[in-house]
PAZAPA-4460 file (N, C-alpha, C; in steps of 0.05 Angstrom, whole numbers, plus 32768, in hexadecimal, padded with zeros to 4 digits):
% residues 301
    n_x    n_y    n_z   ca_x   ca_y   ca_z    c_x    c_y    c_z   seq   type   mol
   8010   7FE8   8000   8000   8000   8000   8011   8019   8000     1      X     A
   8026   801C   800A   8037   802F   8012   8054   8021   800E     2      X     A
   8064   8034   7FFB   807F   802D   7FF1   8092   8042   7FE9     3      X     A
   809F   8045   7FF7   80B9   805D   7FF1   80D2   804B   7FEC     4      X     A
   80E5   8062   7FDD   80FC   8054   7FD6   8111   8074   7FD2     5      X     A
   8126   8076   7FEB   812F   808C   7FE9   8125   80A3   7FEE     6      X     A
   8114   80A0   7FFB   810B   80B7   8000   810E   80CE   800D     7      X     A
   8114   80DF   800B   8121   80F4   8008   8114   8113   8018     8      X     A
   8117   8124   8026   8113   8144   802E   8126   814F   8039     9      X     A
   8127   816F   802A   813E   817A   802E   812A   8198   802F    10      X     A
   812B   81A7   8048   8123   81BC   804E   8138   81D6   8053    11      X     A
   8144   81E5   8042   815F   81EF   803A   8172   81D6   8039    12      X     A
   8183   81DD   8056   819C   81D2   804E   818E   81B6   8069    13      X     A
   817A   81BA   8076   817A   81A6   8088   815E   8189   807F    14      X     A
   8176   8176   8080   816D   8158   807B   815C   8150   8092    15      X     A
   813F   814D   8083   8124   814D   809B   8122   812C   8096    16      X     A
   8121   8121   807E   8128   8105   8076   813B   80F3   8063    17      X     A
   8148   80E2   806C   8154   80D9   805B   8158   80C3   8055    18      X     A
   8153   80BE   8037   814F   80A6   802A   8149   808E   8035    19      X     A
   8128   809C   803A   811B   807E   8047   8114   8069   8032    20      X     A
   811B   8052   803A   8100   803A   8022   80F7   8030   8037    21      X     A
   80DA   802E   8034   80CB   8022   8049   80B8   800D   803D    22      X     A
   80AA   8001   803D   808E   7FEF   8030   807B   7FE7   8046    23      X     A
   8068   7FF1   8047   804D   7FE8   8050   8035   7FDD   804F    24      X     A
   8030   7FC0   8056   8021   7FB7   8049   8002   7FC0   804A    25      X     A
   7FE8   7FAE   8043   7FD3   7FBA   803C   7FBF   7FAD   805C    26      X     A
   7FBA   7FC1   806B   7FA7   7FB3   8084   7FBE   7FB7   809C    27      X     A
   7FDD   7FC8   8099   7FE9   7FC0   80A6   7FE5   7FD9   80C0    28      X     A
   7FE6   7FD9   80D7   7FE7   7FED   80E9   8008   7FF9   80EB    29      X     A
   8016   800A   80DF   802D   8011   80E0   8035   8022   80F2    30      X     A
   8047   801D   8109   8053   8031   8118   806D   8046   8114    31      X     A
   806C   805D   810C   8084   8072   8101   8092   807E   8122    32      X     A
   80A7   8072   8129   80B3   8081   8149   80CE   8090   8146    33      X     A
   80C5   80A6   8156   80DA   80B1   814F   80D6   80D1   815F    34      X     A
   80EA   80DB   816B   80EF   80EF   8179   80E4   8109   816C    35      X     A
   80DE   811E   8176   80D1   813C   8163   80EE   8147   815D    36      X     A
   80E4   814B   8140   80F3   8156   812E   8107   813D   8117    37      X     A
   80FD   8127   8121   8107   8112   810B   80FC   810B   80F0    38      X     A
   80E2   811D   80EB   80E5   8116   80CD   80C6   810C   80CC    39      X     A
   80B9   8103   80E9   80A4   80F4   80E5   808D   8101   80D0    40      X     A
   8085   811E   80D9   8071   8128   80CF   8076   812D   80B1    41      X     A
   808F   8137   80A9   8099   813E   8092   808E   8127   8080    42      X     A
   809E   8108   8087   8094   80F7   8082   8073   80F8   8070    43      X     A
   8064   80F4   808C   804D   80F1   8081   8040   8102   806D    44      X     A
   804A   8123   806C   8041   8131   805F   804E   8124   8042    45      X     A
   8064   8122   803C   8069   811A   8023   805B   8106   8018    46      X     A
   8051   80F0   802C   804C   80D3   8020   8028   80DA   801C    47      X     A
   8019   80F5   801F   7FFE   80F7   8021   7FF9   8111   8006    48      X     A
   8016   8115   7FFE   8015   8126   7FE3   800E   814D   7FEC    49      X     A
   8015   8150   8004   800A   8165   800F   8031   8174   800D    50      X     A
   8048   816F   8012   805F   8171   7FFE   8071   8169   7FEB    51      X     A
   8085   8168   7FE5   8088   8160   7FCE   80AD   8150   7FDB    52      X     A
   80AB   813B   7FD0   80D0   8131   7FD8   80E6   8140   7FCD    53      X     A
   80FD   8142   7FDA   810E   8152   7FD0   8121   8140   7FB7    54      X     A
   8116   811E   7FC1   8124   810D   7FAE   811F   80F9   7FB3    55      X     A
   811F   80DF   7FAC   810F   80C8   7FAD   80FE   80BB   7FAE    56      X     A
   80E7   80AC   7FA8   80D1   80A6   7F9C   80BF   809C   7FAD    57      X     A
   809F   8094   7FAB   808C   808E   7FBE   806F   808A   7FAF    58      X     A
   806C   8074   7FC1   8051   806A   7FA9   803E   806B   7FC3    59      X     A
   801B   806E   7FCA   8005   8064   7FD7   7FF5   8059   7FC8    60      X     A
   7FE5   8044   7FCF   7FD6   8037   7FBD   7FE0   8031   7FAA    61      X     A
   7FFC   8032   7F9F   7FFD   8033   7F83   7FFD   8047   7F6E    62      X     A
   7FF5   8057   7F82   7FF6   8085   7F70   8015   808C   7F72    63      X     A
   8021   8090   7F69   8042   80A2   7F6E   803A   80C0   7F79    64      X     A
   804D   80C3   7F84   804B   80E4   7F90   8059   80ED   7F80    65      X     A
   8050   8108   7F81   805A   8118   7F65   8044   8116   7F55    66      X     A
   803F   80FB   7F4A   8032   80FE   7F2D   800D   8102   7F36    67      X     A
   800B   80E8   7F4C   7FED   80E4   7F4A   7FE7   80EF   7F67    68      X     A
   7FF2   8106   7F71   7FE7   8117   7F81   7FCB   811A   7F98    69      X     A
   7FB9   8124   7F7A   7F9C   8121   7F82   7F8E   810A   7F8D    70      X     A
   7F94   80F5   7F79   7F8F   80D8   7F85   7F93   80CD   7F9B    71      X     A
   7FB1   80D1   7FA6   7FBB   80C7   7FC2   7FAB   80DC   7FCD    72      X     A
   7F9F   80FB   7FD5   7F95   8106   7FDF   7F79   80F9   7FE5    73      X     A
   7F68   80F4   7FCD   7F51   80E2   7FD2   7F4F   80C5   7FDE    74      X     A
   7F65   80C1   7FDD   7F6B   809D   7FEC   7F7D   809E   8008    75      X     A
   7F81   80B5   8010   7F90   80AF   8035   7F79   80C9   8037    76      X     A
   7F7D   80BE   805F   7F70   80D7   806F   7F82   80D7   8084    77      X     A
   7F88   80EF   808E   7F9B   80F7   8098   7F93   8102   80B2    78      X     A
   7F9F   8103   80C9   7F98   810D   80E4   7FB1   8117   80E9    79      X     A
   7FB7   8130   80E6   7FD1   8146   80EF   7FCC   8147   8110    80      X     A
   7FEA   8152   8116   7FE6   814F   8139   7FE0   8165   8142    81      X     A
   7FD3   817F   8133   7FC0   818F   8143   7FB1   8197   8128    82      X     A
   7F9B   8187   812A   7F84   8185   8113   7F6B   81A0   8113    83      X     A
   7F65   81B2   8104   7F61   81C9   8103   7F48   81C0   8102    84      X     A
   7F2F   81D0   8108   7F19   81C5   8100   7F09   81EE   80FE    85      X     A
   7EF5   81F3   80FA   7EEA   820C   80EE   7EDB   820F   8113    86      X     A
   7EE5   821B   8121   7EDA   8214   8142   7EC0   822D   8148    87      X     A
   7EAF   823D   8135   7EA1   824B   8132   7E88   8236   812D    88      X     A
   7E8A   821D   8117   7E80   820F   810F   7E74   81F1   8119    89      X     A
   7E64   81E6   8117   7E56   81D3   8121   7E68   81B1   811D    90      X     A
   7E63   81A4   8126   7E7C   818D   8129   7E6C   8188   8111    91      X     A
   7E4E   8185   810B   7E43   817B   80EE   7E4C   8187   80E1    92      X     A
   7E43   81A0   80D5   7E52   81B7   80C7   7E6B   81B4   80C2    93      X     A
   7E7F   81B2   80D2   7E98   81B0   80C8   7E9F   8192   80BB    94      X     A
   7E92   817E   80C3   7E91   8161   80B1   7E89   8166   809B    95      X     A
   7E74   8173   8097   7E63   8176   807F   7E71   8188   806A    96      X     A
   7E81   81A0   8072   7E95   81AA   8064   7EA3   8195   8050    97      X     A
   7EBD   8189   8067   7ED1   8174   8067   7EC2   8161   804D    98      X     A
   7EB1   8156   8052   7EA1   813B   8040   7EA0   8148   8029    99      X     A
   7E93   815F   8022   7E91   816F   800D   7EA1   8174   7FF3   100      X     A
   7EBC   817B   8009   7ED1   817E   7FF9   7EE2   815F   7FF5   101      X     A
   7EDC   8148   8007   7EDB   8132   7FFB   7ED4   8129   7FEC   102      X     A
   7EBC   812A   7FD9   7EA4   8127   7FC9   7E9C   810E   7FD5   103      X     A
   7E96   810E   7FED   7E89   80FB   7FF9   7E68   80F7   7FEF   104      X     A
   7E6A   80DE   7FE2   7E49   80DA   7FD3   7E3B   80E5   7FEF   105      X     A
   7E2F   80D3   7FFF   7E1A   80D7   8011   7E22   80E8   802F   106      X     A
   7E2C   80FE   802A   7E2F   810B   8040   7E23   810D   805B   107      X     A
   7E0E   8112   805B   7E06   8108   8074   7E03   80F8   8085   108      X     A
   7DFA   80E3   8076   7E01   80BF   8082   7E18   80C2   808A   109      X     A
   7E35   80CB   807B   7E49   80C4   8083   7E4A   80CE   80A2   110      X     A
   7E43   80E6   809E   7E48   8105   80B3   7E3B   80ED   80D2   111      X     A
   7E25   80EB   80C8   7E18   80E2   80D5   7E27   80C0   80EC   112      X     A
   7E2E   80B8   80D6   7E3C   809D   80E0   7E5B   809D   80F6   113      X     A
   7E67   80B3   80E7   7E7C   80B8   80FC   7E79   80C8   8113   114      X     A
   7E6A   80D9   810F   7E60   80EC   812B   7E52   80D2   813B   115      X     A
   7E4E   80BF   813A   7E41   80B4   8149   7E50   8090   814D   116      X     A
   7E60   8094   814B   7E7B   8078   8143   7E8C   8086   815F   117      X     A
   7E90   809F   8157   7EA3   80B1   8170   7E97   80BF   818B   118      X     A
   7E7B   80B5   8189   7E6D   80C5   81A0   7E72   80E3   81A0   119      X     A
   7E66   80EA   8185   7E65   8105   8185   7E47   8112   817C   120      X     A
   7E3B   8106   8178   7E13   8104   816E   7E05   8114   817E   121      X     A
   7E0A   8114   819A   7DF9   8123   81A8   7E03   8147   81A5   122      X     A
   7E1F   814B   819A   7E27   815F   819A   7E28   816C   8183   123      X     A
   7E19   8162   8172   7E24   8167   814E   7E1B   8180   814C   124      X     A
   7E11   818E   8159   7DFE   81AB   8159   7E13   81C2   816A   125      X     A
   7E29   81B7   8177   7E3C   81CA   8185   7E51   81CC   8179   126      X     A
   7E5E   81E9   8179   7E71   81F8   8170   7E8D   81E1   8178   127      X     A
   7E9F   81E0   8165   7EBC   81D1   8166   7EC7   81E1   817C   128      X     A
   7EC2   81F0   8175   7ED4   820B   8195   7ED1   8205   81AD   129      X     A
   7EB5   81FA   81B3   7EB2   81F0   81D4   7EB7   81D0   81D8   130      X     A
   7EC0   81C5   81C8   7ECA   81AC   81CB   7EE1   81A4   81D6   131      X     A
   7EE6   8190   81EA   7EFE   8194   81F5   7F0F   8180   81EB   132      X     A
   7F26   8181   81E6   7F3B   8175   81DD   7F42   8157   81D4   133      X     A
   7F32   814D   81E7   7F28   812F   81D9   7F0A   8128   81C5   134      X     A
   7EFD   8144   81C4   7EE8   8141   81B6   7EF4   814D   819E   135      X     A
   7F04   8165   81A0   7F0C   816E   8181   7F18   8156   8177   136      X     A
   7F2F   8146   817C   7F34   8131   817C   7F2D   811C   816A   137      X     A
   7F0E   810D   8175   7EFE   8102   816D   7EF3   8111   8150   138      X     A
   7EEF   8126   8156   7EDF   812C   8143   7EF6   812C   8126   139      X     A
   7F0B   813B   812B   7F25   8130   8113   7F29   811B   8110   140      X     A
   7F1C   8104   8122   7F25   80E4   8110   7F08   80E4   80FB   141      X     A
   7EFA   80ED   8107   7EDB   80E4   80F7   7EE9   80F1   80DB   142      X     A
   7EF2   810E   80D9   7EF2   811E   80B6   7F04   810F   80B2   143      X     A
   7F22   8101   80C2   7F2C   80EF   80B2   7F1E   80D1   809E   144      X     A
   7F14   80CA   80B0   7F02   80C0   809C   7EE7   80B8   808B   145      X     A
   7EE4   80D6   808E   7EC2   80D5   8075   7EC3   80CD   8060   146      X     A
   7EDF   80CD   8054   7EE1   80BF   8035   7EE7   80A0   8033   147      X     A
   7EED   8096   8044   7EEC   807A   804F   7F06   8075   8040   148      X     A
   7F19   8082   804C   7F35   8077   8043   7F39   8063   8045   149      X     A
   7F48   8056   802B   7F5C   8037   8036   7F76   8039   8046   150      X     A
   7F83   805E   8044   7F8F   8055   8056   7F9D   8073   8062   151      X     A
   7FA0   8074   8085   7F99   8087   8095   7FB5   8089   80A1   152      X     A
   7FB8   80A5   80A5   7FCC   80B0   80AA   7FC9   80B9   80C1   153      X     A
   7FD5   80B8   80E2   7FD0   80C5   80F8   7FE2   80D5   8104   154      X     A
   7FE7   80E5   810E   7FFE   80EF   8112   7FF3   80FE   812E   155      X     A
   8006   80E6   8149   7FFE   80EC   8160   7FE6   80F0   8169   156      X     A
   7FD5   80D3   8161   7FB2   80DC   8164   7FAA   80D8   8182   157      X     A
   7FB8   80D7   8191   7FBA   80D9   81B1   7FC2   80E8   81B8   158      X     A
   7FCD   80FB   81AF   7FDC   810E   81C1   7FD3   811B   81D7   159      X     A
   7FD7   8126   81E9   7FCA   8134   81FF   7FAD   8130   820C   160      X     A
   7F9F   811D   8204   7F85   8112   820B   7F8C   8105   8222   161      X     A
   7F7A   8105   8232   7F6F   80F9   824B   7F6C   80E1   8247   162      X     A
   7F73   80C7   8255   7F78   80A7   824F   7F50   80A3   824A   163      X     A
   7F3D   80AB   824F   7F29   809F   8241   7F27   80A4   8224   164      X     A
   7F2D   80BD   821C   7F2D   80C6   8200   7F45   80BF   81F0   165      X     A
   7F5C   80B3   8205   7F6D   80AD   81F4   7F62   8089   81EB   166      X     A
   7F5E   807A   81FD   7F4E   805A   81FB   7F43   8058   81E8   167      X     A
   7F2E   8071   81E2   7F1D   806E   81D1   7F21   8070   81BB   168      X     A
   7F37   807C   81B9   7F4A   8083   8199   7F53   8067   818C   169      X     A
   7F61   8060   81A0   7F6B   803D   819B   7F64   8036   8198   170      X     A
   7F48   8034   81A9   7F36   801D   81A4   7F24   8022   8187   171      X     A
   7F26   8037   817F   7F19   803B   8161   7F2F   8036   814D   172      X     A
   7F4D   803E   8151   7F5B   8036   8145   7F61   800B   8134   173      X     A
   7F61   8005   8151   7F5F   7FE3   8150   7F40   7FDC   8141   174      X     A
   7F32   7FEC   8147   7F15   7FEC   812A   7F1F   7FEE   8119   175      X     A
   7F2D   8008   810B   7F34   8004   80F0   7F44   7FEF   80E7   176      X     A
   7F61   7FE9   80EF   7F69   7FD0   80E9   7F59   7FB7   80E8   177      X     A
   7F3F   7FB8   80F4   7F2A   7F9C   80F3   7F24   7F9B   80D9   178      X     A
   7F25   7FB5   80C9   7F0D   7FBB   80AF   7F2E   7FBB   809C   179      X     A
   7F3F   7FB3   809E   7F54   7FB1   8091   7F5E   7FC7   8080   180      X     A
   7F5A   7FDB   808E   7F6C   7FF4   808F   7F86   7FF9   808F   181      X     A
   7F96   8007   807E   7FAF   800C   8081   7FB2   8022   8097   182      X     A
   7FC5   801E   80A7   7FC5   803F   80BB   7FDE   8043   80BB   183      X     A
   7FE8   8055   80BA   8008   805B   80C5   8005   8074   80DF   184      X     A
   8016   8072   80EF   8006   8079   8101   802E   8082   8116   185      X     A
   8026   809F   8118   804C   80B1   811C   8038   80B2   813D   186      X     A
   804B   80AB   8151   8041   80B4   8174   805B   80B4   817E   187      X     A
   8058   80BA   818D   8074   80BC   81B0   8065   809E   81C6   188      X     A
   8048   809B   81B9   8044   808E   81D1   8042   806D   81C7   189      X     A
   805C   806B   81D9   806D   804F   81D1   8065   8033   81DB   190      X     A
   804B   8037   81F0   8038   8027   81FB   8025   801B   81E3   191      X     A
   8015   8034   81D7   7FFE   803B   81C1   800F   8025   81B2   192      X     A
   8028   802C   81A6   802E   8020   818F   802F   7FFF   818B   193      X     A
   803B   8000   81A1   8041   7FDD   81AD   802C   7FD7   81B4   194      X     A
   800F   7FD6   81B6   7FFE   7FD1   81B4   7FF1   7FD0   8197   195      X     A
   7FF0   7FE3   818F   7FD8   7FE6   8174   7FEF   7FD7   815C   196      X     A
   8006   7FD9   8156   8013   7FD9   813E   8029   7FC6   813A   197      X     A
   801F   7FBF   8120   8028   7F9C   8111   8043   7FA0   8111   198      X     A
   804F   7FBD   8106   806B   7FBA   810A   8078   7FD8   8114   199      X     A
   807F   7FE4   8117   8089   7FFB   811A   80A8   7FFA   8111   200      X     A
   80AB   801E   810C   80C9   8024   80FC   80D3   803C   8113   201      X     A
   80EC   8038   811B   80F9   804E   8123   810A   8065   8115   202      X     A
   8103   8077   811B   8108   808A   80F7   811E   80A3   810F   203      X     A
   8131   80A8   8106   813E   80C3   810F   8150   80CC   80F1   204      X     A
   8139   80D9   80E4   8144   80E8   80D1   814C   80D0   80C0   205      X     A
   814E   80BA   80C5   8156   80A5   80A5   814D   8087   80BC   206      X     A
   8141   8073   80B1   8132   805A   80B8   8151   804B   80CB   207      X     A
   8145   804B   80E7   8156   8038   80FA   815A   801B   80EE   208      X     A
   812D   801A   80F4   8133   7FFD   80F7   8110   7FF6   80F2   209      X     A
   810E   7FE1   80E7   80EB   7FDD   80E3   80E6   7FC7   80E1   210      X     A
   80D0   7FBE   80F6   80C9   7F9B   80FD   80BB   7F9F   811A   211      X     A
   80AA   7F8D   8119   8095   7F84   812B   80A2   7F8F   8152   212      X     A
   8093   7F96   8159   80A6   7F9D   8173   80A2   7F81   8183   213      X     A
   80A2   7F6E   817E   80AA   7F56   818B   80C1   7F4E   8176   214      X     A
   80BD   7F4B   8163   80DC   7F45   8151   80EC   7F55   816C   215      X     A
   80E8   7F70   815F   8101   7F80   8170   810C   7F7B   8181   216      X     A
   80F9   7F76   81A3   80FB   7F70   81B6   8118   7F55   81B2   217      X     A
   810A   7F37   81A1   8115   7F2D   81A2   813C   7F35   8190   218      X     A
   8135   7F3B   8188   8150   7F47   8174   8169   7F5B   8182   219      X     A
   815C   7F70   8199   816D   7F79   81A8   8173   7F67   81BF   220      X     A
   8161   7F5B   81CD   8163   7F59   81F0   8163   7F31   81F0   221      X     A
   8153   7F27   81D2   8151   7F10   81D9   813D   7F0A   81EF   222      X     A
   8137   7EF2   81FE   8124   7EE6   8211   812A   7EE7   8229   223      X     A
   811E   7EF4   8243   812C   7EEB   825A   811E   7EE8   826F   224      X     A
   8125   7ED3   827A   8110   7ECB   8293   811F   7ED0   82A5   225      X     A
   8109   7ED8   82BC   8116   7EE2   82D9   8102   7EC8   82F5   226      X     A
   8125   7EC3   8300   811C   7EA6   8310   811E   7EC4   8327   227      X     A
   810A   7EC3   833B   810D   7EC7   8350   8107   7EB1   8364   228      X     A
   8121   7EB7   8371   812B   7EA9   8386   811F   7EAC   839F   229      X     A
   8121   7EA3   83B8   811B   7EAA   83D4   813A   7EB0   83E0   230      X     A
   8150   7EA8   83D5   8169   7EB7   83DA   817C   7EC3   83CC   231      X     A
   8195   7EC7   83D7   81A1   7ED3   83B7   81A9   7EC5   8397   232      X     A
   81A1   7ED9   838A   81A9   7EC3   8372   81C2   7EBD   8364   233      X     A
   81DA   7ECF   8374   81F8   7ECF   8370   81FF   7EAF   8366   234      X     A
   81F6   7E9F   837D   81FC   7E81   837E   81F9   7E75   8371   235      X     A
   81EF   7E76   8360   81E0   7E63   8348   81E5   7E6A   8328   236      X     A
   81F2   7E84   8329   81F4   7E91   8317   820C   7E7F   82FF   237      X     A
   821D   7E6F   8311   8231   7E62   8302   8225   7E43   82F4   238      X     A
   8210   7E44   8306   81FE   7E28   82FB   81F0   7E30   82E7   239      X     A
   81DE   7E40   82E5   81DE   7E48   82D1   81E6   7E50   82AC   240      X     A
   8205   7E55   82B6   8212   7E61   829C   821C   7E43   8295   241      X     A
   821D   7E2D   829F   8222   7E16   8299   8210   7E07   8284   242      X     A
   81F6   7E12   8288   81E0   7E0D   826F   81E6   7E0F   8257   243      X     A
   81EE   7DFF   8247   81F4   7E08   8226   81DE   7E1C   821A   244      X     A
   81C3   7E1A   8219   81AF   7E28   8216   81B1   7E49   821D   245      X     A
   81C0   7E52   8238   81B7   7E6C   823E   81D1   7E7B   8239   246      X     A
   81C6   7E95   822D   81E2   7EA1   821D   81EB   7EB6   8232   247      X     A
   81DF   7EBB   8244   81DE   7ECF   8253   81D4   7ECD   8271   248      X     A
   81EA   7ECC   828A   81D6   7ED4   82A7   81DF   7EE3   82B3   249      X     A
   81C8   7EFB   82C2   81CC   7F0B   82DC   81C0   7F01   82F5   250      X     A
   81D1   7F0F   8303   81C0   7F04   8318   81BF   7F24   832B   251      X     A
   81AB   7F2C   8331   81A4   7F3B   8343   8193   7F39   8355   252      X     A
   81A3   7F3E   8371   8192   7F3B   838C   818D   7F14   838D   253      X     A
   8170   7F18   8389   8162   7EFA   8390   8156   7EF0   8373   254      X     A
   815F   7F07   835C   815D   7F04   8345   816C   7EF7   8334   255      X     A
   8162   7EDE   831F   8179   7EDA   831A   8169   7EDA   82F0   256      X     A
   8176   7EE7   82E2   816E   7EF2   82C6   817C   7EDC   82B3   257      X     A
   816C   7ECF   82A7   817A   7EC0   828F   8170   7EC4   8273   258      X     A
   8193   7ED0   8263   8180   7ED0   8248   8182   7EB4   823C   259      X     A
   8168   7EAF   8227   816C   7E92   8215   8156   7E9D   8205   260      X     A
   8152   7E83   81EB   8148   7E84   81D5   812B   7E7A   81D2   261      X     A
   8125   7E69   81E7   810F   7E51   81F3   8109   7E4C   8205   262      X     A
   8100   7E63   8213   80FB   7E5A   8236   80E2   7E4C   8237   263      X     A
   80CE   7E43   822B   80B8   7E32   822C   80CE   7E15   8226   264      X     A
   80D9   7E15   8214   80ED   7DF5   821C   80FD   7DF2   8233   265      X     A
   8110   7E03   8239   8121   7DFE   8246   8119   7E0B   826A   266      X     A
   8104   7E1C   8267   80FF   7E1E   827E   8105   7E11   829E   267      X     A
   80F2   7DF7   8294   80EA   7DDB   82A4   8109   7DD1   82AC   268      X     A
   811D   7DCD   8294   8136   7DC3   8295   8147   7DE2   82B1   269      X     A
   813F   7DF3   82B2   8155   7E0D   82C5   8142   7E02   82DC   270      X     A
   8127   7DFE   82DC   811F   7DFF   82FA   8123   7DE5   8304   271      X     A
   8127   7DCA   82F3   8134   7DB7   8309   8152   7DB8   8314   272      X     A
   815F   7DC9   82FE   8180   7DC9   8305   8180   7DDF   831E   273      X     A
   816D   7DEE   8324   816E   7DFF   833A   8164   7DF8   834D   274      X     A
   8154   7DF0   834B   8145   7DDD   836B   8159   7DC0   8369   275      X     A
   816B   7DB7   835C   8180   7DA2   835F   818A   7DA6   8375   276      X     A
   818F   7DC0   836B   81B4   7DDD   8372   81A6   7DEE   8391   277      X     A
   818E   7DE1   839C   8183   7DEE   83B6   8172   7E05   83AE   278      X     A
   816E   7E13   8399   8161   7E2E   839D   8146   7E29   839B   279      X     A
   813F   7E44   83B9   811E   7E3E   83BA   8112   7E4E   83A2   280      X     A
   8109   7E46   838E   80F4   7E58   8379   80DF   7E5F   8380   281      X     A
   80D3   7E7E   8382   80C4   7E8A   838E   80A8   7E8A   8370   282      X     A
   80B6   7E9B   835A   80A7   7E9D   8343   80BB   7EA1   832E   283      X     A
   80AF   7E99   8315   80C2   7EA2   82F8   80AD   7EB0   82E9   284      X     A
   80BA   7EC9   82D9   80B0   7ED0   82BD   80C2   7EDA   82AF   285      X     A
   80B3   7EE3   829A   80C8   7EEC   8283   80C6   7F09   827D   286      X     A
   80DF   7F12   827F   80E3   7F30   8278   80D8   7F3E   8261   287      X     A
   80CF   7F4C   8263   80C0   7F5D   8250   80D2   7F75   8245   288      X     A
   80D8   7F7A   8237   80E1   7F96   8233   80D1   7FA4   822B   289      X     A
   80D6   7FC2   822B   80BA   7FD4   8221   80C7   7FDD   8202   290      X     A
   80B0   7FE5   81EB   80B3   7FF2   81E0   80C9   8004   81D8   291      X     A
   80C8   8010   81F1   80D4   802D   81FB   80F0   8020   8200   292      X     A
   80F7   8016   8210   8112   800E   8210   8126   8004   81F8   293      X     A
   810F   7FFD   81E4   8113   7FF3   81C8   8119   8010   81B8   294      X     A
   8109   8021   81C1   810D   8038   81AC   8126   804A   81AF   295      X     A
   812C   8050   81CF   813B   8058   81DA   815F   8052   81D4   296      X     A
   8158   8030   81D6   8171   802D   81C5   817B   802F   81B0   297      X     A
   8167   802D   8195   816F   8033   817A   816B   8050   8178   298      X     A
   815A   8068   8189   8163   8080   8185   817C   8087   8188   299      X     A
   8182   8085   81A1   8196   808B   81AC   81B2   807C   819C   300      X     A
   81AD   805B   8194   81CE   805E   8186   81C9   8063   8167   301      X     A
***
C-alpha cells in the first residue's frame, strides 16, 4: 500500500529526511517512532502529497507522488497533531463542510454515522470552540474519515487527552484495523504503539530499524527469565553458566536472571538443577522489556 525508495527532504541546507525505503503492507497498523524534530511529520506530509520530496520516490495505493497527487489526496485521511476545525461552527456543519469538499456521495448519512461512532450525536448542534480537547479530538478522527479511506494517516492521535478519551481513540483505532485498514500512525506514546501496531520503525532523520516490537525485543535483549529465590542468588550463579543452553547469567540480590532461546523447553531442566543445588524457588517469570527501552536504545546509538 505504501512504498518509498530514497526518499528524500531537504529544507535549505537542513536534512529533515534521509533516504528512507520503507514498504507497508495493505491492513497493516504501522508504528513511525521517533523523537520531535526527526522527520516524522515531514514524512507524512510528503507521503499524503501535501509536499513535495526533495529526491527520491514514493508510491500510495499505487498513485506516485508528484504525478498522481490528487488521487493519493482522495485515498488517505489524515489526522495532523493539532487538527484545525472552523470553532464558530457546528461539529455537523464543520463535517458537512469537510464531506463536501470530499465529494462525499451521501453526506449526511456519513455526517451522521461518525458523529455517532465517536459519541458526538448529542452535541452535533454545538460550536467546535466549546469542545474540550478530547472532543475536538474525536471529532478530527470522524472528518478523517468521511471519505472512507483505505488508508489513514495519524499523527499523535492521543496527544494530551485524558486516559478515557485517549482509550477511546485506541479502541476505535483497533476497529479500524478490524475493517482492514491501512494506518500509519507517528506518537511518543510507546505503550499505544506496542499495543496497537503490527510492526513499528524507529526513524531519527534516516530508518534505524523496522520489525514487529517482539521481533525487536527478541533481537536486542533475547529471552530472560527471572528465578526468584528465598536467598541469595550469587550461589547458584556458576550452576547456572554450566548450562549449554543459557548464554547469559545475573544474579542480583535473591534474583537470579537467565538469558536463553527456549525457556518453555528448558525451563523445567534450570528448576530441577536448582532445587538439586538447595535453592528455595519462590516464583519464575520472564522479563519483559518495554517498548521504550527498545526505542531508547536505537535512538540513542
Amino acid at each position: 500500500m505504501i512504498k518509498t525508495e530514497n526518499l528524500t527532504k531537504k529544507f535549505d541546507e537542513t536534512l529533515a529526511v534521509d533516504r528512507l525505503t520503507l514498504e507497508i503492507d495493505e491492513g497493516e497498523v504501522f508504528g513511525f517512532l521517533g523523537p520531535n524534530g526527526a522527520g516524522k511529520t515531514t514524512t507524512v506530509r510528503m507521503l499524503t502529497s501535501l509536499i513535495a520530496p526533495s529526491a527520491g520516490t514514493a508510491t500510495v495505493m499505487g498513485y506516485q507522488i508528484g504525478a498522481d497527487d490528487q488521487q493519493i489526496r482522495r485515498n488517505v485521511g489524515i489526522l495532523t497533531e493539532t487538527p484545525g476545525m472552523y470553532d464558530r461552527l457546528s461539529a455537523w456543519r464543520n463535517l458537512t463542510i469537510y464531506a463536501t469538499l470530499y465529494e462525499v456521495e451521501n453526506v449526511e448519512q456519513q455526517v451522521e454515522k461518525y458523529l455517532k461512532m465517536l459519541g458526538l450525536w448529542e452535541r452535533r448542534h454545538d460550536a467546535a470552540g466549546t469542545f474540550s480537547k478530547g472532543m475536538r479530538q474525536k471529532l478530527a478522527i470522524a472528518r478523517t474519515l468521511l471519505h472512507e479511506p483505505k488508508i489513514i494517516f495519524l499523527d499523535e492521535p492521543t496527544a494530551g487527552l485524558d486516559p478515557e478519551a485517549a482509550k477511546l481513540v485506541r479502541d476505535f483505532i483497533a476497529e479500524l484495523k478490524g475493517e482492514g485498514r491501512t494506518i500509519f500512525i507517528c506518537t511518543h506514546n510507546l505503550d499505544e504503539a506496542d499495543r496497537l501496531c503490527d510492526r513499528v520503525a524507529v526513524f531519527k532523520t534516516r530508518l534505524r530499524v523496522v520489525d514487529s516490537p517482539q521481533a525487536l525485543r527478541k533481537q536486542l535483549y533475547g529471552r530472560q527469565v527471572v528465578f526468584h529465590l528465598a536467598e541469595a542468588a550469587e550461589g547458584y550463579a556458576s550452576m547456572a553458566e554450566n548450562l549449554p543452553f543459557i548464554k547469559r547469567v545475573q544474579a542480583v540480590g535473591n534474583k537470579l536472571v537467565l538469558s536463553l532461546e527456549e525457556p518453555e523447553q528448558h525451563n523445567p531442566d534450570i528448576i530441577r538443577q536448582l532445587v538439586r543445588a538447595g535453592a528455595n524457588i519462590q516464583f519464575v517469570g520472564e522479563l519483559r522489556h518495554s517498548l521504550e527501552d527498545i526505542y531508547l536504545q536505537l535512538v540513542n546509538d
